[in-house]
N, C-alpha and C positions, 0 to 999 in steps of 0.2 A: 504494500500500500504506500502513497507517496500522497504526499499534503504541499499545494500548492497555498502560496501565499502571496497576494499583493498589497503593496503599500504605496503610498501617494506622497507625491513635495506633499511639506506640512501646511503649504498656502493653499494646496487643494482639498476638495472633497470627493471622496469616492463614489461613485454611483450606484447602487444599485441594481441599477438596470443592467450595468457592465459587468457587474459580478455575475449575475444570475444569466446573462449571455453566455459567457464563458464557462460556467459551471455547465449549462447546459451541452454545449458542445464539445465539450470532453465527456459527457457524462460522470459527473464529480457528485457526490454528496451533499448532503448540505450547508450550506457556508457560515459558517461561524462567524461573527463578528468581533474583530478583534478589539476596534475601535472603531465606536460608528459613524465617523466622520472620514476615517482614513487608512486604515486594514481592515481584510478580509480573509479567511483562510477557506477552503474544503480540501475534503481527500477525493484520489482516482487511480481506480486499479493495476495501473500503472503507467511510465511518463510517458508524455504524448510526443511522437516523433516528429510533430512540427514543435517541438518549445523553443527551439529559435528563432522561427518566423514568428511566433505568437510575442516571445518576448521582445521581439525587436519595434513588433508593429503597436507596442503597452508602452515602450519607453518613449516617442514621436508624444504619447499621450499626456507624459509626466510620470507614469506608472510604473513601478519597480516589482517583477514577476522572479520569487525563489520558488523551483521544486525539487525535492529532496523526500528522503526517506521518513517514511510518518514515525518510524522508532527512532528511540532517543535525540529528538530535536534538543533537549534542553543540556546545554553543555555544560562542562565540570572543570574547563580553564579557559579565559579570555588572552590569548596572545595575540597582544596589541601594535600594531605599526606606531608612531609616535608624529612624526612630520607630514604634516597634510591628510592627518586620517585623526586623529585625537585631536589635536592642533591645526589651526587653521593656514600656516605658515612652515617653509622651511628653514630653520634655525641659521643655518648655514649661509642661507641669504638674507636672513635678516641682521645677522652678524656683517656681512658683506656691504650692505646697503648701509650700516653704521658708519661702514669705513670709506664709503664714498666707490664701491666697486661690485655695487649691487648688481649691475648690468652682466658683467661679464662673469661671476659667477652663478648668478641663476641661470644662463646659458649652460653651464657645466651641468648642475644641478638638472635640468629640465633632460638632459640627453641621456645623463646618469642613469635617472630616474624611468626612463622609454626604453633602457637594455641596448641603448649606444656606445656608451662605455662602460669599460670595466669597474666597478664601483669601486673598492680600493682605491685605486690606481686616481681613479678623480675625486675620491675624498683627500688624498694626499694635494694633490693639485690645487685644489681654493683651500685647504687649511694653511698651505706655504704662502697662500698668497694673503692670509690674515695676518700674517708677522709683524707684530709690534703692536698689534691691538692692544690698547690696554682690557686688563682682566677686567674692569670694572664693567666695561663695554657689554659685559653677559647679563648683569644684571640690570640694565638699564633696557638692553630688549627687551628681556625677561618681563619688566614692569610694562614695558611703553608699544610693544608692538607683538607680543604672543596671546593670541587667543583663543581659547577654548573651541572645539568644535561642538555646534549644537547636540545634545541630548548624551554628548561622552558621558558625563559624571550620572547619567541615570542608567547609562547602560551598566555601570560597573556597580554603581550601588546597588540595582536590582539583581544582578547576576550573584554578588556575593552577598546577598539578603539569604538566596535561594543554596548558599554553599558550593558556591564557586571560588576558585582564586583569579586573580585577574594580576598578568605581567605583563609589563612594558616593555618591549623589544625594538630598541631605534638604533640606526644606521647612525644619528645623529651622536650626540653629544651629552656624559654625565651631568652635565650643570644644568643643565635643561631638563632632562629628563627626573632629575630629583625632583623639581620643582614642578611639575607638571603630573608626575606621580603621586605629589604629596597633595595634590589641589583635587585631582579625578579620582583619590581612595584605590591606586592599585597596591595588590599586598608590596609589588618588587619593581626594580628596572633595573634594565643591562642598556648596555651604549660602549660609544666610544669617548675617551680622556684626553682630553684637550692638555700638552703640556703648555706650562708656564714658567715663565722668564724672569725676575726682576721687575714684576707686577704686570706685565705684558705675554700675550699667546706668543709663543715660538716658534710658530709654523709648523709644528709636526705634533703628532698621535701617537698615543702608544698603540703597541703592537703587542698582538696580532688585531685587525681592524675586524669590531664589530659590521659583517655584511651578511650578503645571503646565507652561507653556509650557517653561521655562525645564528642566523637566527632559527635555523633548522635542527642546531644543535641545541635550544632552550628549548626547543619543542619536545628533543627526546629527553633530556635533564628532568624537565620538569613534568613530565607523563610519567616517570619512572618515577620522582620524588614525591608526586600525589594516588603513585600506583592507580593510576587509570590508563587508558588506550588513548591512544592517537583518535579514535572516533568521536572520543569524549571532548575534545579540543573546537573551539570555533577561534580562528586566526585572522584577522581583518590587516588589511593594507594598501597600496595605492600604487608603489612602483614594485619594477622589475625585481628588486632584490627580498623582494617580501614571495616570489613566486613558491620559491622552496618550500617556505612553511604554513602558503596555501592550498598548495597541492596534496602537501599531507595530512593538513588535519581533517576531521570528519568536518567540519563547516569549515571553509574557507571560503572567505569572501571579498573582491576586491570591491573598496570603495571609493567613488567617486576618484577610481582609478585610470593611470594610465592608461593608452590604445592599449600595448603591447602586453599590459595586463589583466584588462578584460578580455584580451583575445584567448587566453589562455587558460584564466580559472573560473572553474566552475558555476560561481555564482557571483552577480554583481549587483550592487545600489549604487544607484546616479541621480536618486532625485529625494528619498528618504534620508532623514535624518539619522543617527546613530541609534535612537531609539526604535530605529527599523531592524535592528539586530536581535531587540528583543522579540517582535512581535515573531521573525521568523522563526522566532524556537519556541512560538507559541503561547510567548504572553499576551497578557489582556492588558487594557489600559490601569484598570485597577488594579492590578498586580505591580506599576511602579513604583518605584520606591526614588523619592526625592531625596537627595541627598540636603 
């Protein structure tokens, strides 16, 4: 059995009418209301072999189409991307953009991020090219230009209401990620370490560079440390380097991701908020838990 679920931008409303279309034409069940203004869920006997076409022709709509498996939708670890998927901004460039070289490091960062380059390789590149920043400079983004992405801090509160753990896994940077761990309620975070100089970034990273592999490796850490399965896991992220540890977990879902990473994982939101992560494992509205 397989439980389809749509969800809407939060500026829309869902229709009715469109649910109980589509329900009908797959021959589906009947539709649960997840929220009645903006999810919907039923189950069908199995997935339908146009879900491509159908998803394709829902998103034109505003509409964000997950089907998946109707057992254990409700997951038992939140493994989190950090930059452009928790956070509305890439650190890196907003680190850059302090130093007057926003331009030509978000270029690096945007091609990174599409599976252009080697991540490593061009995280080393705009970090050498941060040299001399002063440290203070982190926390003055930090205050003045990082912001939360809508419904983060409800997805992790709900999730670990329900006895979940919830880790942060960025590509980016410890300083930031403390702080953005400590504001969304996740139990942990992993990153990379920005070395410092004489109050100033030195251009380089410790090693070995938090990237793909490496977030692949929290995945199995941490299944093994909460003795659960890779199934039990729902993995969210945005670029190329998070591909790893959406392909394995049991929900992997790219948001408001890349081409090159909606082309690839299984499941994506491009127009739902973060608390469309809950609804697909089958929460209710009333089941949120405000942080």
């Amino acid at each position: 059995m397989f439980t389809l679920t749509l969800v809407t931008n939060p500026a829309m409303i869902l229709e009715p009418a469109l649910v109980k279309a589509l329900r009908d034409a797959l021959g589906g069940g009947d539709a649960i209301w997840l929220d009645p203004n903006g999810a919907a869920e039923f189950t069908v006997k199995k997935m339908p072999r146009n879900l491509a076409d159908i998803r394709a022709s829902l998103t034109v709509e505003g509409l964000d189409l997950i089907c998946q498996p109707s057992a254990g939708r409700r997951k038992k670890l939140l493994l989190a991307d950090m930059d452009s998927t928790m956070i509305q901004q890439e650190c890196v460039d907003e680190l850059a953009a302090a130093a007057g070289i926003g331009a030509k490091v978000a270029r690096i960062t945007a091609r990174a991020m599409n599976g252009e380059l080697d991540f490593e390789a061009a995280l080393r590149e705009r970090v050498l090219l941060l040299k001399g920043l002063p440290e203070t400079t982190i926390a003055e983004v930090l205050a003045s230009r990082i912001t939360m992405m809508p419904g983060g801090a409800t997805l992790v509160a709900t999730m670990k209401a329900h006895g979940a753990y919830a880790a942060l896994v960025s590509g980016g940077f410890t300083a930031f990620t403390a702080a953005v761990a400590k504001t969304l309620g996740f139990d942990e975070h992993r990153a990379n370490t920005l070395h410092v100089s004489n109050g100033a970034l030195a251009g380089t990273v410790a090693e070995p560079i938090l990237g793909r592999e490496a977030k692949v490796a929290a995945l199995e850490d941490l299944t093994a440390k909460l003795s659960i399965s890779e199934s039990d896991v729902l993995a969210i992220g945005d670029g190329a380097n998070d591909l790893g540890m959406l392909t394995r977990a049991g929900l992997g879902v790219a948001v408001h991701a890349k081409p090159v990473v909606q082309a690839q994982a299984s499941h994506a939101i491009n127009h739902g908020d973060l608390t469309a992560l809950l609804y697909i494992q089958g929460y209710t509205r009333d089941e949120f838990v405000t942080p």
